[in-house]
N, C-alpha and C positions, 0 to 999 in steps of 0.2 A: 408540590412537585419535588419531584428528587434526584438525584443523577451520581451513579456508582463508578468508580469506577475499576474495572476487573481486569486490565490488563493496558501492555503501551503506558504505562503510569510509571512515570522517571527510567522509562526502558524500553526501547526503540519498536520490541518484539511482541505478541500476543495483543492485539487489538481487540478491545472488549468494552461497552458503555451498555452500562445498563439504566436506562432512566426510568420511573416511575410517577406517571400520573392517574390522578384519582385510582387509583386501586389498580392500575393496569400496567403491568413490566414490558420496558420495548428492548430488546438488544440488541445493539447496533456494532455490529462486527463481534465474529467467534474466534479470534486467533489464534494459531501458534504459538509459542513461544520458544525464542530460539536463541543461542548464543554459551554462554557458561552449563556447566553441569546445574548449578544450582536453579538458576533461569529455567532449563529444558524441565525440571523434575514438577513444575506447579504443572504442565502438561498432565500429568499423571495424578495432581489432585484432584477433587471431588469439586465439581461447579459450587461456587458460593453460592448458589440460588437455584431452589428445584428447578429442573428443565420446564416440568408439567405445568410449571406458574405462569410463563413467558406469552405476553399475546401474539408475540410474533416476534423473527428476528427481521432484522437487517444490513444486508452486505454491501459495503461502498465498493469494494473490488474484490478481484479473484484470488489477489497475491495471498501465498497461504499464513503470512503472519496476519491478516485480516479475515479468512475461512476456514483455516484450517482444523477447530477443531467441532466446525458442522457436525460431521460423522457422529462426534464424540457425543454431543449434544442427545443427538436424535436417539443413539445406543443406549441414551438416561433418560429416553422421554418424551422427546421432545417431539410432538406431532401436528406442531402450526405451521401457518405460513412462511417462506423464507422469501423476503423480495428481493432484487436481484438487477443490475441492467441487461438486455439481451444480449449483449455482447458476454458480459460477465457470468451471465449463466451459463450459454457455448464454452467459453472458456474451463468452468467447475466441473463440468460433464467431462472432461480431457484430466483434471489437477489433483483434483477429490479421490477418485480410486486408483490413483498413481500411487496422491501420500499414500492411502491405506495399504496398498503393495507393498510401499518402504517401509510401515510399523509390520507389518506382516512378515516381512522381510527380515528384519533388523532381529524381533523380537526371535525369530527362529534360529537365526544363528547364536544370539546371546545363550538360549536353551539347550542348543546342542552343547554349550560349556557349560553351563550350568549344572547339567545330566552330568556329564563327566565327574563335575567336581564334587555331585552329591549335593545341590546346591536346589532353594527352591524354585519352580520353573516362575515365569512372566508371562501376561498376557498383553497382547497388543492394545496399546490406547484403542485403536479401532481398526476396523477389516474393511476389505473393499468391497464388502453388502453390506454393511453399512453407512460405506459412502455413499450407495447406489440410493440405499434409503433414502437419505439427505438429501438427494438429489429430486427423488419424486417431489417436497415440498416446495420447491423452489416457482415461486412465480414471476414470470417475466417483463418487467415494464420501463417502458420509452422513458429516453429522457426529459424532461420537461413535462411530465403527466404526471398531474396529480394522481395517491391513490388514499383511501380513506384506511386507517389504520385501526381507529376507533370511532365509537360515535364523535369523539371530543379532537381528536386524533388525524393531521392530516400529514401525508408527506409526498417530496416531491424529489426527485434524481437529476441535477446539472451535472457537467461537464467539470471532471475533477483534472484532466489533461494529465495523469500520470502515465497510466496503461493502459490499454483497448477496453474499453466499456465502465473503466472508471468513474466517481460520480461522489461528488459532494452530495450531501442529506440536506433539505431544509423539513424541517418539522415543526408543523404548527400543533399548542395542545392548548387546552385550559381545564384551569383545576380551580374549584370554590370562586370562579368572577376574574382571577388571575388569567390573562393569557398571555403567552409568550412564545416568541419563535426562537427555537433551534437549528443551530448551523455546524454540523459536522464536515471539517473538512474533506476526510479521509485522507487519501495522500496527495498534497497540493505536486503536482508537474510543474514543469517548465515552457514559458512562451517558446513557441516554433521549434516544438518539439518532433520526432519523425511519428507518421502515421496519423496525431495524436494532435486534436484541437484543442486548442489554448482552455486555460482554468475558467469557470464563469465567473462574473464578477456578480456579488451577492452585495444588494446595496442596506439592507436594514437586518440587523438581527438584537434580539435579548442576550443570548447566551452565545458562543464561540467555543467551540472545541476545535481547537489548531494541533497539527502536527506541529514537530520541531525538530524531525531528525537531522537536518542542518542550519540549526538554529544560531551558530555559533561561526559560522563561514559561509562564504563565497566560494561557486565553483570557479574555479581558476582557469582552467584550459577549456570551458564549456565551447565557445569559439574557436579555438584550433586545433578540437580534438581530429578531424580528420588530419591532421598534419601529422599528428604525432604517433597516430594509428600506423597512418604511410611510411611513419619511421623508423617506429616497431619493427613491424612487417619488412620492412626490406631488413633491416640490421639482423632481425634469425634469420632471413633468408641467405643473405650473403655467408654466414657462418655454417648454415650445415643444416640447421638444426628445425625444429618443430617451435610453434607458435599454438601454446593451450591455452584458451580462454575460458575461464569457466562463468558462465553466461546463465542468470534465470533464463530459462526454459521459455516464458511470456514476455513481451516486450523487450529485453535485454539482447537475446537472442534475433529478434526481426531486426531490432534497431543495428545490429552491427552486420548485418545481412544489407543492409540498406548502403549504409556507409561504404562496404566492400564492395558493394552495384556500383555507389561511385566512382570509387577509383577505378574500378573496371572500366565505366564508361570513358574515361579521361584517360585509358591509359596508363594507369601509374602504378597497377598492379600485379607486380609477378608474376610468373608461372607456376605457382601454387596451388595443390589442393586444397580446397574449403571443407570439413567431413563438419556437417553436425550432426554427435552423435547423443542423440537423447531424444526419444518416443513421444516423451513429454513435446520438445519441442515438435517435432513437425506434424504433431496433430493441433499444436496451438497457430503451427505455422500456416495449419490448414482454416482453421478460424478466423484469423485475419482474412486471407482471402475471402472468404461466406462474409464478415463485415467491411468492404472497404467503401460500401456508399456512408459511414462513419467518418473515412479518414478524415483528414484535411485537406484543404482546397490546395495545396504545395502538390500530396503524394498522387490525387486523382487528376490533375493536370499530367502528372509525370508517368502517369497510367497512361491518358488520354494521349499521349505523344508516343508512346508506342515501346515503353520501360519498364519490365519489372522491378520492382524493389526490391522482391522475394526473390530473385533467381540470380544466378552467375553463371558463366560457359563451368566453371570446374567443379560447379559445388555437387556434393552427393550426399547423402541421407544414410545415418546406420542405426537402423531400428532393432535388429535382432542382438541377442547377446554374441550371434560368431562374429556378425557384423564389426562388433566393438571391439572384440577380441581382437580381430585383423588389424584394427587401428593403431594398436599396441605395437603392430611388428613395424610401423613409417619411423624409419629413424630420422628421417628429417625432409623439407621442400613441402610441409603438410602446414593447416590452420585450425586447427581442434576446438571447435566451439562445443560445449557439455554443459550439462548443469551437476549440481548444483552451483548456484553462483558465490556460493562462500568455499565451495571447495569440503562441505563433510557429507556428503552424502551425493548415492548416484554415484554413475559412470566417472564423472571426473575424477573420484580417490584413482580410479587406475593409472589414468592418464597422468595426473601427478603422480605415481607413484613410478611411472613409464619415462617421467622428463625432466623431473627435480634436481636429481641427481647429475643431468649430461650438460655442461656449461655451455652449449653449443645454442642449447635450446630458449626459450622465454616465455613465462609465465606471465599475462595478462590480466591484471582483475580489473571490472570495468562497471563495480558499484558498491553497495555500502558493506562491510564485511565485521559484525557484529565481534562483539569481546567473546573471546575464547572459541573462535572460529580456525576450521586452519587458514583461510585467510588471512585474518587479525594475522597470526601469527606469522605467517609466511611474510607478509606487509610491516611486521615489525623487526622484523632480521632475526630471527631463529634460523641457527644452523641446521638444524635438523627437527623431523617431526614426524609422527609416528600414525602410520599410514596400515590399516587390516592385520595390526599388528607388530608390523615392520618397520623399523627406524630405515626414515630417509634422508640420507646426507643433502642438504642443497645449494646445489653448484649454479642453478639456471638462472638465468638476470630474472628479478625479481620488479613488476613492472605495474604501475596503476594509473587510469587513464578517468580522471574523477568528472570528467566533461560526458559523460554517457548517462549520469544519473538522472534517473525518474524524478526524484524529489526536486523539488524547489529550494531553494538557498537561500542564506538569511535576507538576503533582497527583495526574492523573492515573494516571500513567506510573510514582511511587515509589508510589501506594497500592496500585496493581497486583502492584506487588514485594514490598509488606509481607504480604501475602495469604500469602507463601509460610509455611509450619512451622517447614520447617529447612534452614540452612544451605548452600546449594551452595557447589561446590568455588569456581564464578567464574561472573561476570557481563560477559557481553560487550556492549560500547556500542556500537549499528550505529547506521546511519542517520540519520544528522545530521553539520551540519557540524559545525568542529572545537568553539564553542563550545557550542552547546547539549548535545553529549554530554558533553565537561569536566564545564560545571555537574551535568549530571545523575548523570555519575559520583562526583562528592565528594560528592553531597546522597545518592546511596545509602548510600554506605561510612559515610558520617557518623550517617545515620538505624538503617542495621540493622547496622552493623560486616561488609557481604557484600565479599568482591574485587571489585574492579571491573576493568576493561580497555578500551582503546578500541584497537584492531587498528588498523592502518595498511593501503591498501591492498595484494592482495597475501600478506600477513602470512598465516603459518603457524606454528600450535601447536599442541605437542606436548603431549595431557593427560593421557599416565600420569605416573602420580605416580611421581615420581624415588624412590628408593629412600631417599636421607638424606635427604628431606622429609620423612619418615614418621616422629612419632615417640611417645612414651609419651601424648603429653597428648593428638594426634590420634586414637590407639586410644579413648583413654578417650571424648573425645566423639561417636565415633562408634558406640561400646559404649553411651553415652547415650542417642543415638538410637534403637537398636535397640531397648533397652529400654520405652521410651515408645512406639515403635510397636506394640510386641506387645501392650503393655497396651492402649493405644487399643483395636486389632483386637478381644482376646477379650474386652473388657466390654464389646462396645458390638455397635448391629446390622451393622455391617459386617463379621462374622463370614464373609459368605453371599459377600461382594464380591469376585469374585476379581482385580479389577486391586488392591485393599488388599492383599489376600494377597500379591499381584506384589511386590509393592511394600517388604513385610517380608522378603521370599524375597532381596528385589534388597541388601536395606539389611546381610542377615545375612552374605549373599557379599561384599560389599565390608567388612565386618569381617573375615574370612574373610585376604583379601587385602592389609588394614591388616597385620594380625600378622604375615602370611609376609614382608613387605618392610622392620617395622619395627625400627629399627637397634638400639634401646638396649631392648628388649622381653624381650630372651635372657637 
């Protein structure tokens, strides 16, 4: 067995694992990559790995740094299975030929310059039949149902608590008498989270592939962000001026919908328009609704009492481009919720480009805003920044609310890990840059004594066990283990459970396997 990996490797963006048993490639997330020019431009290289080889892929969620380059795949090839959770499919049907729109998009206008200048033209990573392509492969399955992947090959979709339809991977494989389970996080959520059921807790794994994008802090205001929001909000209100938030489009955008239902309900907010304008959104906003027997038991109580979460008395929808245009003309008493949520793409360059500039106004960002984002930049006090062109002086309070994030915190993220029983072989640190996976890697090793590893892009590892790794003290705790699971099993009611069962079956073979290869055993 082997495990690649092609993206999210010391950099937050392009989620990509490629693992390989007995002779069969699974890839588990096709991402974007997003952030620096340098970062954006592997977008545009050649898969490291024929598409046509891939037994199938798979998607932990819809965010497009973890699907985004589906399209791209299938444009080279790619004509297997894509699995999926039903929610996360609903969602890709809405996300998938949006991107293709923006490279469609993007790529035409850069050509209209390029013609000019005599320059050679581009073509778009991918089109939106392409997407649509992508899209017919995709197959839809429950959480907690197993699906067979290969003969050897099993996997199963939990509750990853980030965003609607989210879903950690457990994957069972074996290779040559080795069997080992696999545990992709994807992107760990946060407890009591809105919409959005808590993380599962996954008690036995081999191998760990963890996220890390806040591997290195605590969210701070996680607890009083509706305070702070209410402060926001009245403080541009009282001034004159407009309130931009630039909001993913999927959960980012519901979640501050939710919040603003709050303070509506209590009273405590303004006479304010709400626009959100982004197509993306209120078709994703129309998805939530189609999944809300998903949500949590908090939002379908507060259903059941007679509340939307999704609606306000002021809010309106701007789907059309005049739509958006008009949005342009509110100089102020308005709440601009848009994507993109980093502020480079979409609708929102307008609106930043409409509110940067007027002091009166306030720029909201209300999640992670990648290196060489205008985010980043805006977040980092640049006076100015350069917008369809156009340098934009920036006068507007400059504003970020880190209590709305999807991801989980270094709290998080280790208590996650402590959950686990026993022992895997190794833990791999995805998805963050170089420092927050560090820290997060020593605070593991430190806390439960597990391997840690942080992959370099790229990076390919080999994880059968080498034969002189193997040795008398390895048997013994492994021979530990076994022990302790069988007792668990037969006193207790999990007698009946046959993934437990699995599980002791799985733990007796790799003892099995310890003793055939260990050196000093004879």
């Amino acid at each position: 067995m082997r495990i690649r990996f092609l993206g999210a490797a010391q950099t937050v963006t392009g989620s990509c694992h490629l693992l390989s048993v007995d002779g069969k490639n699974i890839m588990i997330d096709c991402g974007m990559f997003q952030g620096t020019k340098a970062i954006k431009e592997r977008n545009y290289q050649d898969f490291l790995i024929p598409p046509k080889s891939l037994a199938c892929v798979i998607l932990t969620h819809a965010h497009i740094d973890h699907s985004g380059l589906l399209p791209k795949l299938v444009k080279q090839g790619y004509k297997g299975p894509v699995y999926v959770t039903e929610a996360t499919g609903d969602l890709l049907e809405v996300m998938l030929p949006d991107s293709g729109h923006i490279q469609e998009t993007e790529v035409e206008a850069k050509n209209r310059k390029a013609k000019r200048a005599g320059k050679k033209l581009i073509e778009p990573i991918y089109t939106v039949d392409d997407a649509y392509a992508a899209l017919e492969l995709m197959q839809k399955v429950k959480y907690d149902e197993e699906f067979q992947v290969a003969d050897n090959i099993t996997a199963r979709f939990q509750e990853a608590g980030h965003i609607l339809g989210s879903a950690m991977l457990e994957l069972w494989a074996e290779e040559t008498g080795d069997k080992a389970k696999f545990v992709f996080s994807g992107d760990l959520g946060n407890p009591d989270a809105r919409f959005i059921n808590d993380p599962a807790v996954v008690e036995e794994a081999d191998y760990v592939i963890i996220e890390s994008t806040y591997g290195n802090r605590r969210h701070k205001d996680r607890n009083g962000r509706l305070d702070i929001l209410k402060e926001i909000i009245w403080e541009t209100y009282n001034k004159g001026g407009n309130l931009v938030i630039p909001a993913f489009a999927v959960e980012r955008t519901q979640d501050i919908l939710y919040d603003l239902n709050q303070l509506a309900r209590e009273k405590q907010l303004p006479d304010m328009k709400v626009i959100i304008d982004s197509p993306m959104a209120v078709a994703a906003t129309a998805v939530f609704r189609k999944h809300w027997r998903i949500f949590d038991k908090e939002t379908r109580q507060l259903m059941k009492d007679g509340f939307d979460p999704l609606s306000l008395p002021n809010l309106s929808f701007s789907v059309t481009a005049e739509e958006s245009k008009a949005v342009n003309q509110i100089e102020g008493g308005a709440i601009i919720i848009s994507a993109s949520g980093m502020g480079d793409f979409g609708r929102i360059r307008h609106h930043l480009k409409h509110n940067l500039w007027r002091p009166e106004s306030t720029i909201l960002f209300v999640g992670y805003q990648a290196v060489g984002t205008n985010g980043q930049r805006l977040l980092s006090g640049e006076k100015s920044i350069r917008i369809g062109g156009e340098e934009i002086a920036v006068r507007a309070n400059i504003r970020a609310i880190n209590g709305f994030s999807a991801h989980a915190d270094q709290f998080g993220l280790l208590n996650w890990i402590k959950q686990l029983k026993n022992k895997p072989r190794e833990i791999f640190i995805v998805h963050g840059d170089p420092e927050p996976s560090s820290v997060l890697a020593e605070l593991i090793t430190k806390e439960t004594g597990f391997k840690t590893t942080i992959p370099a892009w790229q990076e390919e590892i080999d994880l059968t066990p080498p034969v002189e790794s193997v040795t008398r003290e390895d048997v013994r705790a492994i021979y530990q283990e076994v022990m302790e699971k069988m007792q668990v099993f037969l006193y207790s009611e999990q007698v009946n459970d046959s993934r437990k069962y699995a599980e002791v079956m799985n733990k007796l073979s790799s003892l099995q396997h310890y003793l055939s290869v260990c050196t000093d055993c004879r």
